[in-house]
C-alpha positions, 0 to 999 in steps of 0.5 A: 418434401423439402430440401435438406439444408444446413447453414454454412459454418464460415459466412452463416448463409444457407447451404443446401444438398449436393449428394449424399451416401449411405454410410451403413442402415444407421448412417448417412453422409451428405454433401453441401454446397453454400448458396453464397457464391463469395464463399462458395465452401462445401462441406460434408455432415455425418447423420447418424440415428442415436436413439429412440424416442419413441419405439417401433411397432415393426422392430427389425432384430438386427438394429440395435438404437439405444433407447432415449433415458427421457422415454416414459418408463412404459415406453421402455416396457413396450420397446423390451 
């Protein structure tokens, strides 16, 4: 699997995962660094799970993922 990246927001170049922690089940934070040594800025990006495209055949009853309103009217029906 790959690295996650982002693109630094100041000079455009790649910036890539430094650490990252759990914010809760639903919500992570990660660190990056850029990879352009004359910029050399770190940031932090929030990830968080927002809705459900396409439902889970194992739902968990404690996690509650709005569901996506471009879901197929019969996705709904198997995701209620």
């Amino acid at each position: 699997m790959s690295q996650p990246s982002f693109t630094c927001p100041h000079c455009k170049s790649h910036a890539i995962a430094v650490k990252s922690r759990p914010m809760g089940i639903l919500m992570k934070e990660t660190t990056y660094r850029c990879k352009n040594l004359e910029c050399g800025h770190v940031f932090v990006c929030t990830v968080e799970v927002s809705r459900t495209l396409s439902p889970s055949g194992m739902p968990d009853p404690d996690i509650h993922i709005p569901l996506s309103q471009h879901m197929r009217p019969s996705q709904k029906l198997a995701a209620s």
